[in-house]
C-alpha positions as CSV (number, residue, x, y, z in Angstrom):
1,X,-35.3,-27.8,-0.3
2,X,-32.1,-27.2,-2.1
3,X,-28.5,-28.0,-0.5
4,X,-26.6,-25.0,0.4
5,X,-23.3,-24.3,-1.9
6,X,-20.6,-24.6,1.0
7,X,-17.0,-22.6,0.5
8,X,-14.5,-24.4,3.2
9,X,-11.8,-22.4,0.8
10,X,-13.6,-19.0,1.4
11,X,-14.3,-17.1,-1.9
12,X,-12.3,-15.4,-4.0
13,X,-13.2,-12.6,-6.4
14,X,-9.6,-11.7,-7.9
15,X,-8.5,-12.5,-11.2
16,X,-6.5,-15.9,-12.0
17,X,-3.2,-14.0,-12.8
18,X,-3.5,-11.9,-9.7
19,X,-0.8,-12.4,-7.1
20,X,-3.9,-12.0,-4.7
21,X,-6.1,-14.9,-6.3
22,X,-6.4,-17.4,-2.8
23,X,-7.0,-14.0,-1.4
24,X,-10.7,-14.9,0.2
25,X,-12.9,-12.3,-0.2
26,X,-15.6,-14.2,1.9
27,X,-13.9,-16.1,4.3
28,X,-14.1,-19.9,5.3
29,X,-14.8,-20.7,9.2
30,X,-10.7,-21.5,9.1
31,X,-9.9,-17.9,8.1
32,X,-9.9,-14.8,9.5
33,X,-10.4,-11.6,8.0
34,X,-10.1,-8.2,8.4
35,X,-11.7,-5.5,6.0
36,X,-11.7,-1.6,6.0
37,X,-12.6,0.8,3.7
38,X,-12.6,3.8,5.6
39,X,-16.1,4.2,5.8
40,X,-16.5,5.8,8.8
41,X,-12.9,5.9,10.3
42,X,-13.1,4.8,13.4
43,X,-10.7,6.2,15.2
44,X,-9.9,5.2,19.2
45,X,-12.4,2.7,18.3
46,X,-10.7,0.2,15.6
47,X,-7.1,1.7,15.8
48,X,-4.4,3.6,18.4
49,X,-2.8,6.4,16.8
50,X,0.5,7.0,17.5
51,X,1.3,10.9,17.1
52,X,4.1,13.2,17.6
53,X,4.4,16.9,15.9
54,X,2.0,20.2,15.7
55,X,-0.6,19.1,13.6
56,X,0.3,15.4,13.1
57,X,-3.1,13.9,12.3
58,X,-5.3,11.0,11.2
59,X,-8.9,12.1,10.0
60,X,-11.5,10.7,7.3
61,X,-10.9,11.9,4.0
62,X,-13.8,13.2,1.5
63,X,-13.2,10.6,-1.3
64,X,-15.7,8.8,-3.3
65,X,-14.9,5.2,-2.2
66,X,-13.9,6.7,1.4
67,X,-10.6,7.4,2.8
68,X,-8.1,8.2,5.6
69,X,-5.8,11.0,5.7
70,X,-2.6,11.0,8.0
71,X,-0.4,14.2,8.3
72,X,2.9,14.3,9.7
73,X,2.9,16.8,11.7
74,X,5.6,20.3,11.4
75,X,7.4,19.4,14.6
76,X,9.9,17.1,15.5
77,X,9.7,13.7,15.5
78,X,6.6,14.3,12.7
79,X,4.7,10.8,12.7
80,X,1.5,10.0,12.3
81,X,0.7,6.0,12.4
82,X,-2.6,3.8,12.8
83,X,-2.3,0.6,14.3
84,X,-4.9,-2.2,14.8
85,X,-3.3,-1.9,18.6
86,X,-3.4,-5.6,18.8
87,X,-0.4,-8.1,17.9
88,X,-2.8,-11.1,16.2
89,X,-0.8,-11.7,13.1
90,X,2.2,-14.1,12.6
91,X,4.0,-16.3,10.4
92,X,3.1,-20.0,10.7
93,X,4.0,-22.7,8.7
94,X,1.0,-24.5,7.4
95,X,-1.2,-21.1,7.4
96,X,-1.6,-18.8,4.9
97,X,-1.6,-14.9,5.9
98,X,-2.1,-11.7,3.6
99,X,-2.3,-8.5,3.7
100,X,-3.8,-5.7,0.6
101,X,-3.2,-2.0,1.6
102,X,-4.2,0.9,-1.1
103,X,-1.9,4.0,-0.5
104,X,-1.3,7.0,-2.1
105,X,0.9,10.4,-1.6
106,X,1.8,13.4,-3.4
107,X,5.5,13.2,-5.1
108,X,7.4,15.1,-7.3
109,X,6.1,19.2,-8.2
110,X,3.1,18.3,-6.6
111,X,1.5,20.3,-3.9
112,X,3.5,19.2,-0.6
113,X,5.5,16.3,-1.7
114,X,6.0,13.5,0.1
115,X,9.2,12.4,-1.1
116,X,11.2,13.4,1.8
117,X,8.7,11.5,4.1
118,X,9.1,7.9,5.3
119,X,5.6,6.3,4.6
120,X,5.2,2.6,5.7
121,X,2.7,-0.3,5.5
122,X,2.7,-3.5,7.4
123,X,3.0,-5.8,10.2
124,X,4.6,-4.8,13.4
125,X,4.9,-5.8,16.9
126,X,4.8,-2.3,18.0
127,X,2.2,0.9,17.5
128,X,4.8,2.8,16.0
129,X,6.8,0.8,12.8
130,X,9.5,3.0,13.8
131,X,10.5,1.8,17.1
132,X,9.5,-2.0,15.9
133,X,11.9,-4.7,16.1
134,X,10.0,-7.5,14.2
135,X,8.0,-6.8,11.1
136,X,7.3,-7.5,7.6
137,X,6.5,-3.9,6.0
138,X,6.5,-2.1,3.0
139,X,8.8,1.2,3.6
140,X,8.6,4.0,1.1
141,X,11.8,5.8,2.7
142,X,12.8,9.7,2.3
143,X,14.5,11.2,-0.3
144,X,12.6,9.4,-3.5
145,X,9.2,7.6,-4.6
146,X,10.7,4.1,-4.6
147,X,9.1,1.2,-2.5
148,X,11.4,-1.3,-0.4
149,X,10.2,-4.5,1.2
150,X,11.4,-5.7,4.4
151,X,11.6,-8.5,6.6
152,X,12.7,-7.2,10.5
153,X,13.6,-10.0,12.8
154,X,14.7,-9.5,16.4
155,X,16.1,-5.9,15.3
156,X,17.6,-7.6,12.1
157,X,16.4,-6.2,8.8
158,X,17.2,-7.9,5.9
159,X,15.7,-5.2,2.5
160,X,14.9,-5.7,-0.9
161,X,14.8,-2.1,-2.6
162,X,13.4,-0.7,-5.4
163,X,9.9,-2.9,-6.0
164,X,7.7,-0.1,-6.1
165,X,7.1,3.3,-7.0
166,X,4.7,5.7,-5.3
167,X,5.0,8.1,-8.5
168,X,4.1,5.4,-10.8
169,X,0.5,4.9,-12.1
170,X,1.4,1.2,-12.2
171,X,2.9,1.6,-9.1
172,X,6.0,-0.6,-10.5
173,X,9.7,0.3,-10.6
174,X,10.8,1.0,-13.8
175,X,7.8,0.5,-16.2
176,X,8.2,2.4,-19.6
177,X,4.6,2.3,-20.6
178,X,2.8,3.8,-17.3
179,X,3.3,7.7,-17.8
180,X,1.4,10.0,-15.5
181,X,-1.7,11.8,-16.6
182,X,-2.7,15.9,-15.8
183,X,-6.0,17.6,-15.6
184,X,-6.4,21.7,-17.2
185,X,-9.0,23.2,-14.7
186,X,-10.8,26.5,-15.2
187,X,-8.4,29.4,-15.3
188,X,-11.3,31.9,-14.4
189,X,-13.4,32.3,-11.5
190,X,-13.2,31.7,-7.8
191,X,-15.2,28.5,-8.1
192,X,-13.8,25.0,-9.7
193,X,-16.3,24.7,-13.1
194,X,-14.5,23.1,-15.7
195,X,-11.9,20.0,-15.8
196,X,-10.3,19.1,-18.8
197,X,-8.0,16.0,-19.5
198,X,-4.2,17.9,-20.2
199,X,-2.7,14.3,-21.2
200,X,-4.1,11.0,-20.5
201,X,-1.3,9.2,-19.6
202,X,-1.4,5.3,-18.6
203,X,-0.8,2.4,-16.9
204,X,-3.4,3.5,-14.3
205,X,-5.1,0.8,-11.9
206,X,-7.5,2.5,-10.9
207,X,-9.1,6.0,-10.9
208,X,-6.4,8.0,-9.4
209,X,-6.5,10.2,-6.3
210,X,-7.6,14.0,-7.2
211,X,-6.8,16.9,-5.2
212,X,-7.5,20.3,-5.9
213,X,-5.4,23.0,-4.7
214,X,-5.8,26.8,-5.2
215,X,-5.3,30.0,-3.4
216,X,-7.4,31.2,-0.8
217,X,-10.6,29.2,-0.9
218,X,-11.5,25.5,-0.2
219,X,-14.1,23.1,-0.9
220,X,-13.5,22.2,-4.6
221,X,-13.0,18.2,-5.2
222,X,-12.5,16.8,-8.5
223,X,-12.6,13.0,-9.6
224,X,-11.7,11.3,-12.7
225,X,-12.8,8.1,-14.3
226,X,-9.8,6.1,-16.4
227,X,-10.9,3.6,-18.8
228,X,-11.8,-0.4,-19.2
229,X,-10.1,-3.2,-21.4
230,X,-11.8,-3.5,-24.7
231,X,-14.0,-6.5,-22.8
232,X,-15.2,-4.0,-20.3
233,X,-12.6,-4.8,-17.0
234,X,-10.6,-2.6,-15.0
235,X,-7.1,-2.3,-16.7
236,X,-4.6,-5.3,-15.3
237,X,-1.4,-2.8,-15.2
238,X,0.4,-4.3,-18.4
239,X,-2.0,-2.7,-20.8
240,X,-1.4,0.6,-22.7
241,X,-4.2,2.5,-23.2
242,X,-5.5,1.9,-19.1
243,X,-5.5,6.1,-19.3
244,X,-7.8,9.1,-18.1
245,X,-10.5,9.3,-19.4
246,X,-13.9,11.4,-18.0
247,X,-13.0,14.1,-15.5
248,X,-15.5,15.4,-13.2
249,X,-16.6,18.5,-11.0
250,X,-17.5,16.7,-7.7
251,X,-17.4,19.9,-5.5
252,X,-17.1,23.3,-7.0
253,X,-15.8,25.1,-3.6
254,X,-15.4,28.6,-3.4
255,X,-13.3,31.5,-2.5
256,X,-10.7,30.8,-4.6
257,X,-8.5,33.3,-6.2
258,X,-8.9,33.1,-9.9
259,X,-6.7,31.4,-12.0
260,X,-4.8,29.7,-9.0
261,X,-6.4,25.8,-9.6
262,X,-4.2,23.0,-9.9
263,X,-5.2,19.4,-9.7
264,X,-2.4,16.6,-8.5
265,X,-3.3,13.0,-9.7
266,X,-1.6,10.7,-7.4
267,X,-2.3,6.8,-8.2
268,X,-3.6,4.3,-5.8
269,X,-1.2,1.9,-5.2
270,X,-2.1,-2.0,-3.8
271,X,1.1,-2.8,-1.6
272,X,0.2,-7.0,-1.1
273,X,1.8,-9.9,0.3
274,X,0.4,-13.8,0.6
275,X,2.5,-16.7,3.2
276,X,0.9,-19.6,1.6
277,X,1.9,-21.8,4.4
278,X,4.1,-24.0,1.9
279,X,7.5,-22.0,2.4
280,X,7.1,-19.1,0.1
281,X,6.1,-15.3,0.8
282,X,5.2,-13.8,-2.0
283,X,4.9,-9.4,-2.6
284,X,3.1,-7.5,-5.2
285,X,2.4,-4.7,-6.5
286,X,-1.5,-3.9,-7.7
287,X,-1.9,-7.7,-8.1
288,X,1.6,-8.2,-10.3
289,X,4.1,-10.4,-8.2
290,X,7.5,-8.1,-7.9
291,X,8.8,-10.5,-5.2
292,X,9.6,-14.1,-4.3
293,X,11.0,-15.2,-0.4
294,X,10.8,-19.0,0.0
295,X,12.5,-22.2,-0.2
296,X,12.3,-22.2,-4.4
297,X,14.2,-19.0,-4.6
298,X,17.2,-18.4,-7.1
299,X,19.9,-16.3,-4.7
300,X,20.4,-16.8,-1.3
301,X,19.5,-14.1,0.9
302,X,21.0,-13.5,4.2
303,X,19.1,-11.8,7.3
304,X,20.5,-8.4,7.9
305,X,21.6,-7.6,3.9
306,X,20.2,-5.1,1.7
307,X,19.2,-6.5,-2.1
308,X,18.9,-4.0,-4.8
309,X,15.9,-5.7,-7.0
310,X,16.0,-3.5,-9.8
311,X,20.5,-3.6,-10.5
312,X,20.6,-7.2,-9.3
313,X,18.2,-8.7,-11.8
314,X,16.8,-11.0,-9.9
315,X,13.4,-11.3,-7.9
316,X,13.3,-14.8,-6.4
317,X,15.1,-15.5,-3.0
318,X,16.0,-18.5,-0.5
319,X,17.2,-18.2,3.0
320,X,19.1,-21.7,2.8
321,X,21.5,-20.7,5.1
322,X,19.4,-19.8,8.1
323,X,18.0,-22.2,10.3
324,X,16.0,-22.6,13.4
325,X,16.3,-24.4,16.5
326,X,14.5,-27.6,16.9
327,X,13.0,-26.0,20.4
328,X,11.5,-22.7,18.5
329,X,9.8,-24.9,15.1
330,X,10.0,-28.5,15.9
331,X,8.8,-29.5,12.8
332,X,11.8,-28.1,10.8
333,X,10.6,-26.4,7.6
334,X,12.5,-26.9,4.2
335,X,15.9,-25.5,4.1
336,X,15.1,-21.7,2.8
337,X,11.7,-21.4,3.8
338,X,10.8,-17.2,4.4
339,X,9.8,-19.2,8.0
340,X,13.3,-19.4,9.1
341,X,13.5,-15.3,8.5
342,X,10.3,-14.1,9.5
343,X,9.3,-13.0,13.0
344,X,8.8,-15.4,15.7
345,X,6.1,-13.0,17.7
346,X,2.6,-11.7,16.4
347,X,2.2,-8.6,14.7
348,X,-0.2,-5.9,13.9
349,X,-1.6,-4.0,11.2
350,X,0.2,-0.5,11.0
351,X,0.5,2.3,8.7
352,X,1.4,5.7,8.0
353,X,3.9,9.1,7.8
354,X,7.3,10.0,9.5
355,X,8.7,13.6,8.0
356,X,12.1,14.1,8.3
357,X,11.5,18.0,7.5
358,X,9.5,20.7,9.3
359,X,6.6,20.0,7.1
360,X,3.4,18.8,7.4
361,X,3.9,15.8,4.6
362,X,0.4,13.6,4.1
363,X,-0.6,10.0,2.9
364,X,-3.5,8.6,2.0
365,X,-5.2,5.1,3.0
366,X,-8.1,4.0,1.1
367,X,-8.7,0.4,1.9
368,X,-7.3,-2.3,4.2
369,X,-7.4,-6.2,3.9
370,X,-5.6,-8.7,5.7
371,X,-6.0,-12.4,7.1
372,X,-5.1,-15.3,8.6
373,X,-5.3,-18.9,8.5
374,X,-6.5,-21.5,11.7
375,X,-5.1,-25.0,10.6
């Protein structure tokens, strides 16, 4: 009989370059992991929902790899969150932790922007992100697409801005070559029948989010394929050319009046970060590292201060001048470790939709993955 191949690092299925790579798909018996892909939703069952607002929601969504759907609601204070409802996760030196959301929202002309809606995705110690006073959260705040990353300690945020956007196919602030692609559909009958590819665009991750909208009816769902590198692999974000490619009918509906189809593509964005344990936090952005918070940083950053990535230039921080008590981490960590700034309580998994206006503003979840280390 054969020996057994043993994996005490768990397994690993990104690619080498991926911000994600000690990510363990398949986890060792010193890890934990949590996995979700929507398939069903369990609601009351896996996660609390924390509600507030006439029609403020969270229900499965139709989608071909599954899906949640959350809907702020039309009333004050419309939120809609989803939390894990359990504080299990926390920063500790010597273990790594991660955590691999895929969002999306409308923005822009699309059908019911999202862009005046605050849409976070993180750790918490509370069920609702906004009444949290420790956390460590990605926060796509009202009034644009642009993603911040914060670090909440004790009721002290200290917030890097502008390391994502929602808007973006890349889902990266800034990029040049990612432009956003459009689908014609059939301008005739009450039924979705045709799709055709308006521009291709690029810079796409993945197959985009598809909703139809149209007048009257319901039912019609549309999906569209985006191509591979010339070896055959899902785009990496960097390439031109990662563009739509093969539309498809996936529900033809009906009711509809004629001529009112529209189809908003609306990317799938990765929001990730990694603790390796050694000092260093690091965030990304569909696998591409946007952000660096640890002991190696270039700029000092100081709890409670608000860092504009994109004007400042510079991605890599320290927190050399806070420190810790010998009683709360009496093995010190390195002057500037992300320990020394991150929450000293567990957290939990939440997500989700604050509107700011009386309208019922929507994001999408399509997969959840996050860990932890026992050492």
């Amino acid at each position: 009989m054969s020996t057994p191949t043993r994996f005490p690092g768990g397994i690993s299925t990104f690619p080498i370059k991926n911000a994600m790579n000690t990510f363990p798909t398949v986890t060792s018996q010193y890890q934990v992991n949590k996995g979700d892909d929507m398939i069903p939703f369990r609601q009351s069952t896996d996660y609390t929902a924390t509600t507030s607002g006439t029609g403020a929601t969270g229900a499965a969504f139709s989608w071909n790899a599954g899906a949640l759907k959350l809907t702020s609601g039309s009333t004050s204070t419309y939120k809609s969150f989803e939390a894990l409802g359990a504080n299990s996760m926390q920063i500790i030196p010597g273990n790594q932790v991660w955590l691999d959301v895929r969002v999306a929202c409308p923005t822009g002309s699309q059908t019911n922007p999202s862009n005046d809606a605050n849409i976070y995705t993180g750790f918490f110690d509370n069920v609702d992100p906004t009444a949290a006073s420790n956390g460590i959260y990605f926060v796509k705040p009202s009034g644009g697409t642009t993603v911040n990353f914060v670090v909440l300690k004790a009721g002290t945020a200290t917030t890097f801005q502008n390391i994502g956007d929602m808007a973006n196919p890349s889902g990266l602030y800034g990029t040049a070559y990612a432009t956003p692609g459009s689908l014609t559909p059939n301008a005739t009958g009450t039924t979705l029948t045709a799709l055709a590819i308006a521009a291709a665009g690029g810079g796409y991750r993945v197959a985009p989010l598809a909703i139809v909208n149209g007048t009257a009816g319901s039912g019609a769902q549309a999906y569209v394929q985006v191509n591979s590198l010339p070896d055959g692999r899902p785009g990496d974000g960097y390439n031109v050319g990662y563009n739509l490619v093969a539309p498809y009918v996936t529900a033809a509906g009906s009711g509809y009046t004629a001529g009112t189809f529209t189809v908003d593509l609306m990317p799938w964005i990765n929001l990730q970060f990694w603790y390796d344990g050694k000092g260093t936090l690091r965030v990304a952005i569909n696998g591409i590292q946007v952000l660096s918070l640890g002991y190696q940083g270039l700029s000092t950053a100081t709890p409670g201060s608000t860092y504009n990535v994109a004007t400042l230039g510079v991605n890599s921080f320290n927190f050399s001048g806070t420190t810790l008590t010998t009683g709360v981490a009496p093995v010190q960590p390195l002057p500037g470790d992300f320990y020394v700034a991150a929450p000293q309580v567990p957290t939990q998994l939440c997500f989700g939709i604050q509107g700011t206006t009386a309208n019922n503003r929507v994001v999408y979840i399509e997969e959840i993955n996050i860990g932890t280390e026992l050492n």
